[in-house]
N, CA, C and O atoms as a DFTB+ gen file, in Angstrom:
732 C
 N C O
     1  1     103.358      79.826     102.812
     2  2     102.859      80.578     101.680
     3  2     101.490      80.032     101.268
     4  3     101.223      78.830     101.298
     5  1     100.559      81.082     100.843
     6  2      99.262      80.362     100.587
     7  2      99.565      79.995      99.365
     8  3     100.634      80.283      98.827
     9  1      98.394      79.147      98.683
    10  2      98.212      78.016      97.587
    11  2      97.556      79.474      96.721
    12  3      96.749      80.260      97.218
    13  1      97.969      79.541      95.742
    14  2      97.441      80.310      94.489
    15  2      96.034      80.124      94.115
    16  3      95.825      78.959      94.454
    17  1      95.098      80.521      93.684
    18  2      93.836      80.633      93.706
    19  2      93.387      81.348      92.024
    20  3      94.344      81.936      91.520
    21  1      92.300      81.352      91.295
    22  2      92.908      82.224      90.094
    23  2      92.024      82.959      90.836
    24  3      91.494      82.777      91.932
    25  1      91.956      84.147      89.713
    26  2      91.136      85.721      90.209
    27  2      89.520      85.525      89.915
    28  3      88.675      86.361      90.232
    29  1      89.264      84.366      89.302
    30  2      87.474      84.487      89.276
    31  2      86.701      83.741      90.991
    32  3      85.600      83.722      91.541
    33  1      88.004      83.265      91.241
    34  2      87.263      82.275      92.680
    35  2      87.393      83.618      93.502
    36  3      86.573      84.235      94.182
    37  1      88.726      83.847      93.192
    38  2      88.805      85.222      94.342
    39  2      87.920      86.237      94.536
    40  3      87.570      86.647      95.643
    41  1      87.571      86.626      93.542
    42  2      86.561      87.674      93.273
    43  2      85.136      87.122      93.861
    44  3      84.529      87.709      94.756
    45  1      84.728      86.034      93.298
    46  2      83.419      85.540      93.936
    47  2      84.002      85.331      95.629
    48  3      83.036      85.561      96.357
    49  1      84.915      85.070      96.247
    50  2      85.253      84.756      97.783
    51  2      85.049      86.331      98.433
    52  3      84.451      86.550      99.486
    53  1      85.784      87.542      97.427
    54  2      85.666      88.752      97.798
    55  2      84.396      89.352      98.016
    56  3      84.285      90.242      98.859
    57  1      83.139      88.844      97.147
    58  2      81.901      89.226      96.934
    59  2      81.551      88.851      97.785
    60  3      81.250      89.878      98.394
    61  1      81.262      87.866      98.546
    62  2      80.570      86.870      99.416
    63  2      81.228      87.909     100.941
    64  3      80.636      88.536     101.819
    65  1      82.623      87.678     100.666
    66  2      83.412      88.652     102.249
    67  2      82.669      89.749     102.474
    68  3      82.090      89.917     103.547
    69  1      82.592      90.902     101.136
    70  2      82.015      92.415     101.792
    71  2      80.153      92.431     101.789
    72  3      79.378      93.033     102.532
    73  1      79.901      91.542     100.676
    74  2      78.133      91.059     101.625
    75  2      78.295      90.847     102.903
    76  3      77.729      91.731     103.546
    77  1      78.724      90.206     103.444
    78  2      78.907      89.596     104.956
    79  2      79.441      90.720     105.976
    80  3      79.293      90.838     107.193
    81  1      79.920      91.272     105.300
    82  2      80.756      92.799     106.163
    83  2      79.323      93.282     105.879
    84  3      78.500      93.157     106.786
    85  1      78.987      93.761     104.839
    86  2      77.563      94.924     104.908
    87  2      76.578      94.660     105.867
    88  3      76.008      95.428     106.641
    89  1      76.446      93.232     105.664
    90  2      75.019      92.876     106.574
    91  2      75.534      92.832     107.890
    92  3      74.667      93.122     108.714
    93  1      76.501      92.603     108.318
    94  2      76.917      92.869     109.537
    95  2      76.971      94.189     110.057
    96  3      76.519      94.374     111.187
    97  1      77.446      95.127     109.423
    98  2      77.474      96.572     109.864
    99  2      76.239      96.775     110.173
   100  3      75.868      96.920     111.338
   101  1      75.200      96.818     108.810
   102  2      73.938      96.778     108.988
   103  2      73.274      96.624     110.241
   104  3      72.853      97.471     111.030
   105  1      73.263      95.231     110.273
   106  2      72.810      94.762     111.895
   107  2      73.370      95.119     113.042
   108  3      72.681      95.006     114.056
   109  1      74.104      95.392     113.101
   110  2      74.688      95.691     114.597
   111  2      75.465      97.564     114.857
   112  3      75.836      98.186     115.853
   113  1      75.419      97.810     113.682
   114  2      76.301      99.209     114.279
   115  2      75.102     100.144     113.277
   116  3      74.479     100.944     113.976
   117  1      74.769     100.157     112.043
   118  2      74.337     101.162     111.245
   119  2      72.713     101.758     111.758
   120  3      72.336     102.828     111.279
   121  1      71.962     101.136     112.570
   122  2      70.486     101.461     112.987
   123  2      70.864     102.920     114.110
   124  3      70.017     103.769     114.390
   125  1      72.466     102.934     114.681
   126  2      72.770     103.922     115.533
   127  2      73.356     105.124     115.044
   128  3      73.882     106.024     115.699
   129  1      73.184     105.019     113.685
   130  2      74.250     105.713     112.743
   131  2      72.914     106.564     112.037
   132  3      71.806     106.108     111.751
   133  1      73.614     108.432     111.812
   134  2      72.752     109.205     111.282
   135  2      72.618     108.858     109.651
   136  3      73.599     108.559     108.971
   137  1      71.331     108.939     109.156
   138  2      70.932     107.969     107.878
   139  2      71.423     109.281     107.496
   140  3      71.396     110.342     108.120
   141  1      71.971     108.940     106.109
   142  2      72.611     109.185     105.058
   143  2      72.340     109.873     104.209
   144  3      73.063     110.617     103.546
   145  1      71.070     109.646     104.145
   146  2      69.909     110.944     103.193
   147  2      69.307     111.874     103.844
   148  3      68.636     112.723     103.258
   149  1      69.499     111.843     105.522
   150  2      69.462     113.245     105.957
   151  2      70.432     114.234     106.638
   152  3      70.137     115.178     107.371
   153  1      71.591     113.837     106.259
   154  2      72.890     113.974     107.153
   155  2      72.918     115.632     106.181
   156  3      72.318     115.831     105.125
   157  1      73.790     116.631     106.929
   158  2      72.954     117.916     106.503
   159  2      74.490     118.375     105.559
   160  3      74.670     119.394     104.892
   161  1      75.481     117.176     105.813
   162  2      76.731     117.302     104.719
   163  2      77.010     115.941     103.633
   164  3      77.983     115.236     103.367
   165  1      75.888     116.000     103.283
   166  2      75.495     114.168     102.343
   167  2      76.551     113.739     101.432
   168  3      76.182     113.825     100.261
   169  1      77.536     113.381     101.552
   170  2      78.038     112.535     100.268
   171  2      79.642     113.580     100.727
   172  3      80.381     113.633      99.743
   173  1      80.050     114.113     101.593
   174  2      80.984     114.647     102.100
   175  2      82.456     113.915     102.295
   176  3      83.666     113.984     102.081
   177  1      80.985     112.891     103.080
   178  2      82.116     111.938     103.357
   179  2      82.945     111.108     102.355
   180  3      84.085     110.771     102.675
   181  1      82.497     110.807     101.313
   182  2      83.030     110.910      99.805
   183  2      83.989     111.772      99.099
   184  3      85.160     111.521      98.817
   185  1      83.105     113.123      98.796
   186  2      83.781     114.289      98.122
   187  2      84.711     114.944      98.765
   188  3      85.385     115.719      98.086
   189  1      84.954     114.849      99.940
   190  2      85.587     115.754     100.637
   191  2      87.352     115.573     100.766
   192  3      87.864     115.066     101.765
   193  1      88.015     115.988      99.796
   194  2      89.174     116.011      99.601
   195  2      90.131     116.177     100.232
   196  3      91.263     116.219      99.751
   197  1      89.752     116.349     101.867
   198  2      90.650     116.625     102.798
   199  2      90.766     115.120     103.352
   200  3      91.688     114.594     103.975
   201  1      89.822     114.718     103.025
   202  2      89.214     113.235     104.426
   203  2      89.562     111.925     103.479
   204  3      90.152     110.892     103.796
   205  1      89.183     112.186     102.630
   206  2      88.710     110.513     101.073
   207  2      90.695     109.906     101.439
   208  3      91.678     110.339     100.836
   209  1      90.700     109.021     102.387
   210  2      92.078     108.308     101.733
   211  2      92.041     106.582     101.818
   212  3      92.676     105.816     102.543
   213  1      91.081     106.337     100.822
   214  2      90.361     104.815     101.230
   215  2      91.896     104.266      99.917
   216  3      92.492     104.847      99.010
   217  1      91.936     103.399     100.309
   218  2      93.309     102.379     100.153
   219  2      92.691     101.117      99.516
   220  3      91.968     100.549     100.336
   221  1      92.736     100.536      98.405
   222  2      92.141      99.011      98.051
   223  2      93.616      98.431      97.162
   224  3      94.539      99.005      96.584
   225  1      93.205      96.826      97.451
   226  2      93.847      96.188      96.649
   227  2      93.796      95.933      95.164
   228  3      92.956      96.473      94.444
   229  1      94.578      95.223      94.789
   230  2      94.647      95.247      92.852
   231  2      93.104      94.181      93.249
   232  3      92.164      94.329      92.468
   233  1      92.949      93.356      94.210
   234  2      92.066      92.723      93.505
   235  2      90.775      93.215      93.853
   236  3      89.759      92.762      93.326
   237  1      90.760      94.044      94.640
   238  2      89.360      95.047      94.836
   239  2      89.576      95.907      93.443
   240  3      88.633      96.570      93.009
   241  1      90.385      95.889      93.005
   242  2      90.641      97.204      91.714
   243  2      89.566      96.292      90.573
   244  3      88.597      96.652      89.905
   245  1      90.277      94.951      90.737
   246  2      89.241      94.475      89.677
   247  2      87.694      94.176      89.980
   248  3      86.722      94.137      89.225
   249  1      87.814      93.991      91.280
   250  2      85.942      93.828      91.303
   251  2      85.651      95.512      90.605
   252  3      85.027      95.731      89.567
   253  1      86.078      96.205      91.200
   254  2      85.321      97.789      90.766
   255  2      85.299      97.510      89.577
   256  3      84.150      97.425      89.144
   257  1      86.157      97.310      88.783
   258  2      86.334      97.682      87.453
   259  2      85.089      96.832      86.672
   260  3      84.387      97.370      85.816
   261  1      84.900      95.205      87.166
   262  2      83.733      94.622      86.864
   263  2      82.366      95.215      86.970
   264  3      81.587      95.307      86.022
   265  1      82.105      95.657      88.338
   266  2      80.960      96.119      88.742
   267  2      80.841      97.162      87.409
   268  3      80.047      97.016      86.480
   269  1      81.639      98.038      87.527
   270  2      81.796      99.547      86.780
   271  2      80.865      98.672      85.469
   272  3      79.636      98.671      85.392
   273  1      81.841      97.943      84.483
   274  2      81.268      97.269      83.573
   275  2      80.217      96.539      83.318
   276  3      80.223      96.199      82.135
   277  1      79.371      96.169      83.864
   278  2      78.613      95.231      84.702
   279  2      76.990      96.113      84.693
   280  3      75.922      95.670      84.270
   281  1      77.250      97.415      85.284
   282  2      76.033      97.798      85.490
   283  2      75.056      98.393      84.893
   284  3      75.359      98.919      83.822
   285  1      74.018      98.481      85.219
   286  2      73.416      98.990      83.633
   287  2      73.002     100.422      84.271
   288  3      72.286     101.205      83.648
   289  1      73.427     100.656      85.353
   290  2      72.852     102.270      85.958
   291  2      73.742     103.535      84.962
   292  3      73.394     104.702      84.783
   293  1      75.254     102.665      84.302
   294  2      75.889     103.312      83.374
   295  2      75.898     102.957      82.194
   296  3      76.169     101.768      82.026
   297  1      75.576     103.924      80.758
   298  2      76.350     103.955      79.708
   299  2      77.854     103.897      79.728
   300  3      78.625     104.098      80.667
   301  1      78.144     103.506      78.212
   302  2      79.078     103.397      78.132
   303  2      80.153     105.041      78.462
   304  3      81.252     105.099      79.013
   305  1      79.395     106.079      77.940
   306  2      79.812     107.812      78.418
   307  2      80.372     107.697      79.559
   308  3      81.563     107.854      79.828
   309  1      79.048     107.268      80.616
   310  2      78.854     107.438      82.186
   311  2      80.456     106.535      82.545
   312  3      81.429     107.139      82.997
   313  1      80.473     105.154      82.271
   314  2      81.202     104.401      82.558
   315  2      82.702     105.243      82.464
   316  3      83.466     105.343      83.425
   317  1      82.919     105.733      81.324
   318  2      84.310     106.189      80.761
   319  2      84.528     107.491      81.274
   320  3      85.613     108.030      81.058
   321  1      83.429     108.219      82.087
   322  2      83.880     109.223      82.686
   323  2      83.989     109.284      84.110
   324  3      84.426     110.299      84.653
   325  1      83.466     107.835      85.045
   326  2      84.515     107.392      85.842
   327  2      85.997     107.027      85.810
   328  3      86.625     106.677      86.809
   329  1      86.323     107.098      85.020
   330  2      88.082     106.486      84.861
   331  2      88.472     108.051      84.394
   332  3      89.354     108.600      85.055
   333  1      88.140     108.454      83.795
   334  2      88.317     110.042      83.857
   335  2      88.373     110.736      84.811
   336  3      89.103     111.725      84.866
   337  1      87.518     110.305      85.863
   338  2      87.445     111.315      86.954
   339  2      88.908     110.447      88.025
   340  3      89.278     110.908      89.105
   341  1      89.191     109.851      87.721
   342  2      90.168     108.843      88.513
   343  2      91.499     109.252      88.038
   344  3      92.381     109.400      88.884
   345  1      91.766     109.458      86.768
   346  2      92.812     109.898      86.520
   347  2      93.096     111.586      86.259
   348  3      94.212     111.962      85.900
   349  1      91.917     112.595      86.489
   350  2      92.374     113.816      86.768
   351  2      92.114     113.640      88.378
   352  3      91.961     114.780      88.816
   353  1      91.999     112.679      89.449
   354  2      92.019     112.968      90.847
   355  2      93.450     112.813      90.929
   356  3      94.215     113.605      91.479
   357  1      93.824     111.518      90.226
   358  2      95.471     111.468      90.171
   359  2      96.297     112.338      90.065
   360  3      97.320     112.382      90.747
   361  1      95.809     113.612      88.719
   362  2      96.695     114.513      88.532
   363  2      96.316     115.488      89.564
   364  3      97.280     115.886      90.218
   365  1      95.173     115.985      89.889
   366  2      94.680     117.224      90.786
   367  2      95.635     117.007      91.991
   368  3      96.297     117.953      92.417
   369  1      95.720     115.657      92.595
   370  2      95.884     115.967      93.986
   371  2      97.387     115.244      94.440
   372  3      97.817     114.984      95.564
   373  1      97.997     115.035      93.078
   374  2      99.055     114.520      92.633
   375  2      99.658     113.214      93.727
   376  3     100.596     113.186      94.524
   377  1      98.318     111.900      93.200
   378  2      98.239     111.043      94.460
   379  2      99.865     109.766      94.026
   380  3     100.006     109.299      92.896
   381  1     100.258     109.644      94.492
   382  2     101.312     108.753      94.291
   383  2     101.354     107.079      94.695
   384  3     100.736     106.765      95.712
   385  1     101.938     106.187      94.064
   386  2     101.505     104.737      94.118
   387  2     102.855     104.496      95.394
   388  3     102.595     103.625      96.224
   389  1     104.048     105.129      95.531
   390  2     104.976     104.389      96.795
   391  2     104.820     105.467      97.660
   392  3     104.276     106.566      97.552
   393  1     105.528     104.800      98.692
   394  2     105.479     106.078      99.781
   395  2     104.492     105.645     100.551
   396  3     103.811     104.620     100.515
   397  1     104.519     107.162     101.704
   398  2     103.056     107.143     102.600
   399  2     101.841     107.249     101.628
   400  3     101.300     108.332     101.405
   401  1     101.537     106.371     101.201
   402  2     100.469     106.793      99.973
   403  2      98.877     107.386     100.998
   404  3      98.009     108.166     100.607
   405  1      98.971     106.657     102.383
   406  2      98.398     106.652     103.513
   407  2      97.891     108.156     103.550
   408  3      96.703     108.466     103.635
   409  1      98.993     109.084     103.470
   410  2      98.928     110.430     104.381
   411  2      97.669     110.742     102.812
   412  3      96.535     111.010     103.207
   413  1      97.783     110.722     101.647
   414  2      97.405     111.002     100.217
   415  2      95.464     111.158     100.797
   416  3      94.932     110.225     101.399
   417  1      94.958     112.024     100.575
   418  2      93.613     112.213     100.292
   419  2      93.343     113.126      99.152
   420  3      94.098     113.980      98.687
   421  1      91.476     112.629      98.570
   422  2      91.423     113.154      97.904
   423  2      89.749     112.918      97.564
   424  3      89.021     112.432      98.430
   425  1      89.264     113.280      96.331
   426  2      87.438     112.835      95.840
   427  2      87.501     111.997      95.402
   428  3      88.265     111.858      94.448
   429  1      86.714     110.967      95.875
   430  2      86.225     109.861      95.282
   431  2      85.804     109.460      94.215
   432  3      84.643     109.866      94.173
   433  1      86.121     108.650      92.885
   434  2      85.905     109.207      91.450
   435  2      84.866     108.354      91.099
   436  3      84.411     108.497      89.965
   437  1      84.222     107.200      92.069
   438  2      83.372     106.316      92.096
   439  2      82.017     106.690      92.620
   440  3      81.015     105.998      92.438
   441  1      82.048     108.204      93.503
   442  2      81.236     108.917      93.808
   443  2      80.041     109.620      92.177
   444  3      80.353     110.148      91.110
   445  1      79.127     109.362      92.600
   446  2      78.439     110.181      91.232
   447  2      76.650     111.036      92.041
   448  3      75.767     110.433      92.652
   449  1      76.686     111.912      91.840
   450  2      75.317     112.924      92.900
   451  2      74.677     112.449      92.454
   452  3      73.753     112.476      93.267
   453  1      74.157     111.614      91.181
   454  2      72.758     111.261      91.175
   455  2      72.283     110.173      91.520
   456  3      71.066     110.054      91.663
   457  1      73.331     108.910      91.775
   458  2      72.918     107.918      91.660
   459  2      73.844     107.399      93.106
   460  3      73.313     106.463      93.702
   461  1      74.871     107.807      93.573
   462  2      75.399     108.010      94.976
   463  2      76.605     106.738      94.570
   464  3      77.092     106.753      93.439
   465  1      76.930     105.912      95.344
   466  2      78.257     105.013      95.389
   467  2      78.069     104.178      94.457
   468  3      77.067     103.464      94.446
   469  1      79.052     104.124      93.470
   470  2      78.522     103.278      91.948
   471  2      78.724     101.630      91.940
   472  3      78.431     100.776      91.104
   473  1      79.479     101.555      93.502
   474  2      80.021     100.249      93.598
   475  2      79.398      99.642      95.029
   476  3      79.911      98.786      95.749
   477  1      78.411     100.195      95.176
   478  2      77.907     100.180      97.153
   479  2      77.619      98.875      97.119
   480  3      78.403      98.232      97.816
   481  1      76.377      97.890      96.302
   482  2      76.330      96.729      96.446
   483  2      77.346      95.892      95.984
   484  3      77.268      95.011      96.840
   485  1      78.269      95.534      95.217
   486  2      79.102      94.831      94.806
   487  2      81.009      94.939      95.145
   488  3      81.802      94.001      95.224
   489  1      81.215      96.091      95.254
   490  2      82.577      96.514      95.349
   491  2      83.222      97.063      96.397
   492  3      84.436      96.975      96.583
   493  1      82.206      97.806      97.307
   494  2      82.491      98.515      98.189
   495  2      83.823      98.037      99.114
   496  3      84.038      96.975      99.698
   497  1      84.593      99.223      99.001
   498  2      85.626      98.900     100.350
   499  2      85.404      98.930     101.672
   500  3      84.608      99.572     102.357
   501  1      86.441      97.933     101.990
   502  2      85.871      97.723     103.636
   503  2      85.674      99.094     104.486
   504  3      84.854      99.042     105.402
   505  1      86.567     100.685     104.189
   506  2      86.895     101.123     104.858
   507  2      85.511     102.035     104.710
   508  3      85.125     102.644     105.708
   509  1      84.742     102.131     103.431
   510  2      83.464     102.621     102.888
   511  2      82.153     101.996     103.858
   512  3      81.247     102.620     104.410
   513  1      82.449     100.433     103.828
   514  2      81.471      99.747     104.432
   515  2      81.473     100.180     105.879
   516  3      80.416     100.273     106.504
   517  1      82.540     100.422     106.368
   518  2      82.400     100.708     108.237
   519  2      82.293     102.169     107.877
   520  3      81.069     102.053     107.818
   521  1      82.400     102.894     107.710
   522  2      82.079     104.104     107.847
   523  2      80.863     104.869     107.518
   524  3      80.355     104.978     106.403
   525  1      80.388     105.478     108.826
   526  2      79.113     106.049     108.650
   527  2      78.940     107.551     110.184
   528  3      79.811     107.594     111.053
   529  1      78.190     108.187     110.197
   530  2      78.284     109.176     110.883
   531  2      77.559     108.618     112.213
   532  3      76.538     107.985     111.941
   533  1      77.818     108.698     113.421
   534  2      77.590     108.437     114.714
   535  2      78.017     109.926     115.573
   536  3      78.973     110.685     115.729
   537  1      76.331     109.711     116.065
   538  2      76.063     110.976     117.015
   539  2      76.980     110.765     118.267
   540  3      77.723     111.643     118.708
   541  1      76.810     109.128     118.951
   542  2      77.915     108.878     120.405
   543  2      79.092     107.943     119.792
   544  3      78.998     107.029     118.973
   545  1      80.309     108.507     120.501
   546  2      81.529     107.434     120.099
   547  2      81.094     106.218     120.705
   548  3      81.806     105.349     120.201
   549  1      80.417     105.763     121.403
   550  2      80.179     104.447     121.965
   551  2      79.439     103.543     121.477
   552  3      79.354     102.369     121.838
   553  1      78.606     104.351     120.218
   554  2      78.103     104.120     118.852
   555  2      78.770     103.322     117.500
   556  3      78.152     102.736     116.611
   557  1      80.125     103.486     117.640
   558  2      81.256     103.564     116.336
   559  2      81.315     101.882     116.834
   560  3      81.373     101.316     117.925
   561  1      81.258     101.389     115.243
   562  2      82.053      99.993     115.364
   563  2      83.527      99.994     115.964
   564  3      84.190     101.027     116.055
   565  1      84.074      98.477     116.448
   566  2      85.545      98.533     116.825
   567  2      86.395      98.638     115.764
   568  3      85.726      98.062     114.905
   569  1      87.865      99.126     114.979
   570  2      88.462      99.351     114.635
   571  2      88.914      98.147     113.838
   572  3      89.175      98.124     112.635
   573  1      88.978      96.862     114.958
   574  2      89.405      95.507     114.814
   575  2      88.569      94.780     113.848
   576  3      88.957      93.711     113.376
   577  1      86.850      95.578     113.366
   578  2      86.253      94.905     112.444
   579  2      86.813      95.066     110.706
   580  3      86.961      94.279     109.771
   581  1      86.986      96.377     110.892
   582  2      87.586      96.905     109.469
   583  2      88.995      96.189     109.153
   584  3      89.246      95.844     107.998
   585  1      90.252      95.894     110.599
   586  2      91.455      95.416     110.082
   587  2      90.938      94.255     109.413
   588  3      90.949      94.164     108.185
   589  1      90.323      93.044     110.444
   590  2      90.337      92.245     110.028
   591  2      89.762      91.122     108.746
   592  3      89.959      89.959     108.392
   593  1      88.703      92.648     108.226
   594  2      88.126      92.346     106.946
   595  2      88.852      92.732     106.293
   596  3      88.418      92.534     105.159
   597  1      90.308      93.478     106.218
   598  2      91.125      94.132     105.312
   599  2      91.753      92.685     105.208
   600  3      91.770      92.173     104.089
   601  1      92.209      92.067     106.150
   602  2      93.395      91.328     106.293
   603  2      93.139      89.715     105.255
   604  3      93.871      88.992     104.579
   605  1      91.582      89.741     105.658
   606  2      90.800      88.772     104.886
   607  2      90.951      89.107     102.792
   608  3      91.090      88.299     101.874
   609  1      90.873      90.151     102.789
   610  2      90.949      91.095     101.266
   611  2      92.593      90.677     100.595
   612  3      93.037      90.327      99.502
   613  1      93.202      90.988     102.140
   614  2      94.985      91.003     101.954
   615  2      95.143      89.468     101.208
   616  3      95.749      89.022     100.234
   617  1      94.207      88.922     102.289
   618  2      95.175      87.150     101.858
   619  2      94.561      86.336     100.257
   620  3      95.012      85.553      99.421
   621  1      93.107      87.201     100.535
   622  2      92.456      86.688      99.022
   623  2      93.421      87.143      97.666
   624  3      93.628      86.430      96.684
   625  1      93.909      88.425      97.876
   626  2      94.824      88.951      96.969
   627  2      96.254      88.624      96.800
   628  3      96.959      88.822      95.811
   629  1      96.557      88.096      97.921
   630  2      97.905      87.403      98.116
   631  2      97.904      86.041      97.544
   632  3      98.911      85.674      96.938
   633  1      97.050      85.372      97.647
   634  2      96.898      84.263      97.145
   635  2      96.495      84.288      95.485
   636  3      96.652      83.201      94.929
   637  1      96.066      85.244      94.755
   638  2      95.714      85.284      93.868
   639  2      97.263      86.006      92.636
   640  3      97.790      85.466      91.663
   641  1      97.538      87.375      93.295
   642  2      98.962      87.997      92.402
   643  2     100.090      88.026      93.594
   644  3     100.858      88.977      93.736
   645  1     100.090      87.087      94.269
   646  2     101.393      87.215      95.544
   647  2     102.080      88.239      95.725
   648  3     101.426      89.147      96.238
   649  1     103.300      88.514      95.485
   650  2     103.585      90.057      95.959
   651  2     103.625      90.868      94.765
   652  3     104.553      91.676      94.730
   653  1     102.456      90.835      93.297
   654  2     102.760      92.077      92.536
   655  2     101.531      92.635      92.621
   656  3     100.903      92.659      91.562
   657  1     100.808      93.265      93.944
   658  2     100.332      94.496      93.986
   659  2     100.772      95.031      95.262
   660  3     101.667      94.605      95.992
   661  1      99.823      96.267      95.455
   662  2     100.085      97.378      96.918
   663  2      98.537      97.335      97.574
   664  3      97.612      96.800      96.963
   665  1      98.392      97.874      98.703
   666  2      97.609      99.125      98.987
   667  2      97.685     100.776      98.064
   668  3      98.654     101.535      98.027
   669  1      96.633     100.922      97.544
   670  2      96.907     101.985      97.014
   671  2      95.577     103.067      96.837
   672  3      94.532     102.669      96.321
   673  1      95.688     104.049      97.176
   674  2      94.052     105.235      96.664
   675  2      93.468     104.321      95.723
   676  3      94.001     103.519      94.956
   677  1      92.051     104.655      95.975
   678  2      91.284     104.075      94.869
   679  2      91.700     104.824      93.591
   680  3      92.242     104.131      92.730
   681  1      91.539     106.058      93.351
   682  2      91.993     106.536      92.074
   683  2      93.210     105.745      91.445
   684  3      93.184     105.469      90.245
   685  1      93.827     105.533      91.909
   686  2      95.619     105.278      91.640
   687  2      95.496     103.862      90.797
   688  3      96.164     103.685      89.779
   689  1      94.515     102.798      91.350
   690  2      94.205     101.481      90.832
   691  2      93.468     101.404      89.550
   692  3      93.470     100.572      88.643
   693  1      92.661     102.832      89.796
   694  2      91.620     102.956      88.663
   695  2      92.048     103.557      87.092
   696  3      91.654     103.235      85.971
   697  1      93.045     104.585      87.564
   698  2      93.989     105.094      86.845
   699  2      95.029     104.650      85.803
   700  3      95.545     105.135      84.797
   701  1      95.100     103.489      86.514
   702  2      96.347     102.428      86.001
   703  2      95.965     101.733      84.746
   704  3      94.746     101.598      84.636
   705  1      96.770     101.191      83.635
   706  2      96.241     100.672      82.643
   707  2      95.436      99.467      83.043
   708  3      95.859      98.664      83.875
   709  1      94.067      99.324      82.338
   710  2      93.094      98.617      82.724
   711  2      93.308      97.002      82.252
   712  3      93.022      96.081      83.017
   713  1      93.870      96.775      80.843
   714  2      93.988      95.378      80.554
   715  2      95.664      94.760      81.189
   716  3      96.213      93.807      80.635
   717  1      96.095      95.252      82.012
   718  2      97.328      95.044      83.066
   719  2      97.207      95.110      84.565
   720  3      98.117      94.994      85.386
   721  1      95.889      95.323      84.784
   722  2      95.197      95.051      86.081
   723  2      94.294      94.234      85.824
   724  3      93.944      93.745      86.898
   725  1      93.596      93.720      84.820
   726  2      92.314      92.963      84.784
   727  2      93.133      91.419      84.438
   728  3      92.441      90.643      83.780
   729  1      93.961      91.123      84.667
   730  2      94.886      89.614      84.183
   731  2      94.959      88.841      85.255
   732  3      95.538      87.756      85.195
């Protein structure tokens, strides 16, 4: 069993992990990848309610929730109508916390058109960070980069609330009462 850790080391260990994931994608897979601001379905890969089934831990729940708080690109409005948009994705697409929560897609409530991923430098999920549009499959990072930055996320969080969280939709974490996830 790992050694308990509190949630401020974790969080700074988590920060440091998905920098290191970004700049890595960066360097080695994203220069082959169609840029983002000219892709002719921009922010799809986000909004698109058929596809969105990105999965984070309680303790990725709390970096977002920091960042969210944290930034000055939001008012306090802006801020509170992300958690709004998180908990009518909950009801719209009626996302559920047990189960195949897996099969569950839906819009991204962290998504915003003017200002694009509200959490890209600080929060981003691993499954956000590897994903990008590639013209050749021989282009696409390996599969094995994303597990094993998940698995890295898994143990930081394991070590921090041992077995009282899930994998769960981002909405679903965001949704949840906030001073009972932020502890």
């Amino acid at each position: 069993m790992q050694r308990k850790i509190s949630e401020l080391k974790a969080l700074a260990q988590l920060q440091r992990l998905k920098s290191a994931y970004q700049v890595y994608m960066k360097q080695h897979y994203e220069y082959a990848a169609v840029d983002c601001k000219k892709c002719p379905a921009q922010a799809a890969c986000c909004t698109d309610a058929h596809f969105v089934n990105v999965h984070i831990t309680r303790l990725e729940a709390v970096a977002i929730r920091q960042t969210l708080e944290r930034t000055p690109r939001l008012n306090d409005e802006q801020r509170r109508a992300v958690y709004d948009r998180a908990n009518e994705t909950v009801e719209r697409y009626g996302l559920k916390t047990s189960g195949d929560t897996f099969k569950q897609t839906y819009s991204c409530p962290l998504f915003d058109r003017e200002v694009g991923c509200l959490v890209h430098r600080r929060a981003k999920p691993s499954a956000c960070i590897q994903h990008a549009c590639y013209e050749n499959w021989e282009d696409l990072p390996p599969d094995g980069l994303q597990k094993r930055t998940d698995h890295r996320v898994e143990q930081l969080n394991q070590s921090v609330y041992r077995d009282d969280w899930s994998w769960q939709p981002i909405p679903a974490w965001l949704a949840r009462d906030e001073e009972h996830d932020g502890q």
